[in-house]
Kinemage of the C-alpha trace (Angstrom):
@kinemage 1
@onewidth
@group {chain A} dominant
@subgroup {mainchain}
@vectorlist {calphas} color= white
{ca unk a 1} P 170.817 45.068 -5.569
{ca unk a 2} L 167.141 45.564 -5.999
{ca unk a 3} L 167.633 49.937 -5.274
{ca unk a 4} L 168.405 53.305 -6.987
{ca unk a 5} L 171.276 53.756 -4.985
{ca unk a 6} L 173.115 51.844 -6.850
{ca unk a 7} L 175.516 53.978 -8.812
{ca unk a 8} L 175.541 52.098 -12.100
{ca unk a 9} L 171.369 52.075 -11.609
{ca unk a 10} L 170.542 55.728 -13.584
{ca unk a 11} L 167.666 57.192 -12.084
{ca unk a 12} L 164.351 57.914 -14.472
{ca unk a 13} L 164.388 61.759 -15.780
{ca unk a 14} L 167.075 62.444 -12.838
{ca unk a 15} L 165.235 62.312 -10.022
{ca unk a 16} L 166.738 62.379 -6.622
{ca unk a 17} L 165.710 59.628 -3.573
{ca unk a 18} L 162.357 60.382 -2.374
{ca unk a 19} L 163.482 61.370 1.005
{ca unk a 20} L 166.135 64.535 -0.639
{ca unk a 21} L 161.885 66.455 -1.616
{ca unk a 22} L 161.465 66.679 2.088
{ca unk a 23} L 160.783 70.483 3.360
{ca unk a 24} L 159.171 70.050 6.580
{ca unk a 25} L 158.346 67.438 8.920
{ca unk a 26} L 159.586 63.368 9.460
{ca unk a 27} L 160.021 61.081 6.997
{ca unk a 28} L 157.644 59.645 5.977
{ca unk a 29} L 154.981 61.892 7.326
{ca unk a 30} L 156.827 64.482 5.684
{ca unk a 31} L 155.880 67.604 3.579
{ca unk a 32} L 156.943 67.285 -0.091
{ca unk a 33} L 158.511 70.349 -2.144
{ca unk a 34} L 155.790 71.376 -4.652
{ca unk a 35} L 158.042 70.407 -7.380
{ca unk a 36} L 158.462 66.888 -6.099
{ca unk a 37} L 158.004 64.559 -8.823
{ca unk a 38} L 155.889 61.792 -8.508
{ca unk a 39} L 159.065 59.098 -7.799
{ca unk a 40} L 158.881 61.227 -4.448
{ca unk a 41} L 155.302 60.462 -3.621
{ca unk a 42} L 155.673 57.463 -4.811
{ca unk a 43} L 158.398 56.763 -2.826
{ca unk a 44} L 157.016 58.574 0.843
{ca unk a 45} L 153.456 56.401 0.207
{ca unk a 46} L 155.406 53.044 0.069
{ca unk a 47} L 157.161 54.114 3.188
{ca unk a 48} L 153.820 54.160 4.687
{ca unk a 49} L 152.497 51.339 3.536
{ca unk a 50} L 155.573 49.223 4.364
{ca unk a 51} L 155.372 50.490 7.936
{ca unk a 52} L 151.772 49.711 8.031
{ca unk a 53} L 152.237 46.277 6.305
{ca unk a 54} L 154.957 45.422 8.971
{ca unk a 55} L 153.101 46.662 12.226
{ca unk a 56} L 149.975 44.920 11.218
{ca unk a 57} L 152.133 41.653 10.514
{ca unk a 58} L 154.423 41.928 13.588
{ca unk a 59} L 157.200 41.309 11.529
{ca unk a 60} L 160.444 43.008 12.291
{ca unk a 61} L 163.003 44.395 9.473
{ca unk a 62} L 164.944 41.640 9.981
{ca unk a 63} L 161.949 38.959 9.918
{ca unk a 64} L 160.918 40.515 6.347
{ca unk a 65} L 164.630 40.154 5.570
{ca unk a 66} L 165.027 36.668 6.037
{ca unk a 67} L 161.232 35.717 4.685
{ca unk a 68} L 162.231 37.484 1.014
{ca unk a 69} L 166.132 37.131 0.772
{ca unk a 70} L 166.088 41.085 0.601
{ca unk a 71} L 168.926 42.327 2.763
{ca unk a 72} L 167.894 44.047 6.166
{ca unk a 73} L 169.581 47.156 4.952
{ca unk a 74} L 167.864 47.303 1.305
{ca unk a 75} L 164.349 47.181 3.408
{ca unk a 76} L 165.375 49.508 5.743
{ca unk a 77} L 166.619 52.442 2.954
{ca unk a 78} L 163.435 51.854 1.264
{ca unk a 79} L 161.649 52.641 4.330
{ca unk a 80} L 163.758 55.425 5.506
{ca unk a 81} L 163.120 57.164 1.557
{ca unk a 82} L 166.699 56.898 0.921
{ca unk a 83} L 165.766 54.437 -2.915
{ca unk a 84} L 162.931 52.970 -4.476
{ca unk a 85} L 162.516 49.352 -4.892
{ca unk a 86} L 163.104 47.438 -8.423
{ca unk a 87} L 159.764 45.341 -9.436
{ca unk a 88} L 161.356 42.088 -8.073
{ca unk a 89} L 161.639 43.650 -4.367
{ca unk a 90} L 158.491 45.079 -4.748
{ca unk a 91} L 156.862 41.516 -5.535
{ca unk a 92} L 158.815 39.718 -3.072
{ca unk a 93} L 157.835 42.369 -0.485
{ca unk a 94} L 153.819 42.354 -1.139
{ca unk a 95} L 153.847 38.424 -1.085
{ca unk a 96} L 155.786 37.965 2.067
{ca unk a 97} L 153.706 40.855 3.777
{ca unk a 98} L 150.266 39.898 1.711
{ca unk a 99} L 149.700 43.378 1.425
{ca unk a 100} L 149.995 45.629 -1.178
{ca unk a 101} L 152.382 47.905 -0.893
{ca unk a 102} L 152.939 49.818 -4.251
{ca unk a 103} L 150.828 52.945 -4.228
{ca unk a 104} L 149.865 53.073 -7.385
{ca unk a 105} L 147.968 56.824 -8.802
{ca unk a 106} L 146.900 56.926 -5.258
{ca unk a 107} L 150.366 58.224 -3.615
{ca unk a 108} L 150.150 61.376 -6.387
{ca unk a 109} L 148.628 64.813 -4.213
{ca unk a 110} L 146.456 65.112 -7.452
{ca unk a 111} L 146.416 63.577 -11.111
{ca unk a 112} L 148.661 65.617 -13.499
{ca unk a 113} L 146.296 66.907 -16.533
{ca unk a 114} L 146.114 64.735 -19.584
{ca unk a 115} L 147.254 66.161 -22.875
C-alpha cells in the first residue's frame, strides 16, 4: 500500500499522521503543535513540495497516478497529511516529478541538540 494508514503498518515511536499536529491554520501551510515530532514536519514539508512539484509540472493527481502506478487516492492522502509515503513511493514520486520531494533536515523548525 505504500502508507501509514495501513493498519497492519505500526507507526515509528507512535506517532500520529502529520496532519492530526495541526493547531492553527490549512494544511499544509499549517501551524504545528510544539510537540510535533519531526514525522509531522516531515510530513507538512513533503506536502509542499509535492504541490510545488505538481504545479510546476502541470501534472494533475491523476496524471502522477497513472505515470508511477501509485493510486490517485495514496497521492492524494499524502498530500492532504493524512500518511507518509514508504521509500518506494517516495522514489517513484521524485522520478516521475524530477524533483525532489523528501525534505530531508530541512523540513525540521530547528536541529534537535546532539548528545
Amino acid at each position: 500500500m505504500g502508507a501509514w494508514d495501513d493498519p497492519g503498518m505500526p507507526r515509528s515511536s507512535n506517532d500520529k499522521v502529520p496532519r492530526d499536529y495541526v493547531v492553527g491554520g490549512s494544511w499544509p501551510h499549517a501551524a504545528l503543535a510544539a510537540d510535533a515530532p519531526a514525522s509531522a514536519h516531515y510530513g507538512q514539508a513533503l506536502a509542499r513540495n509535492l504541490e510545488r512539484a505538481l504545479a510546476s509540472s502541470g501534472q494533475s493527481l491523476r496524471t502522477l497516478a497513472e505515470s508511477t502506478g501509485i493510486t490517485h487516492s495514496t497521492i492524494s492522502r499524502v498530500v492532504n497529511g493524512k500518511v507518509l509515503p514508504d521509500l518506494g513511493t517516495l522514489a517513484r514520486l521524485e522520478v516521475a516529478l524530477g524533483f525532489q520531494v523528501w525534505p530531508g533536515l530541512a523540513a525540521l523548525p530547528s536541529l534537535p541538540p546532539v548528545p
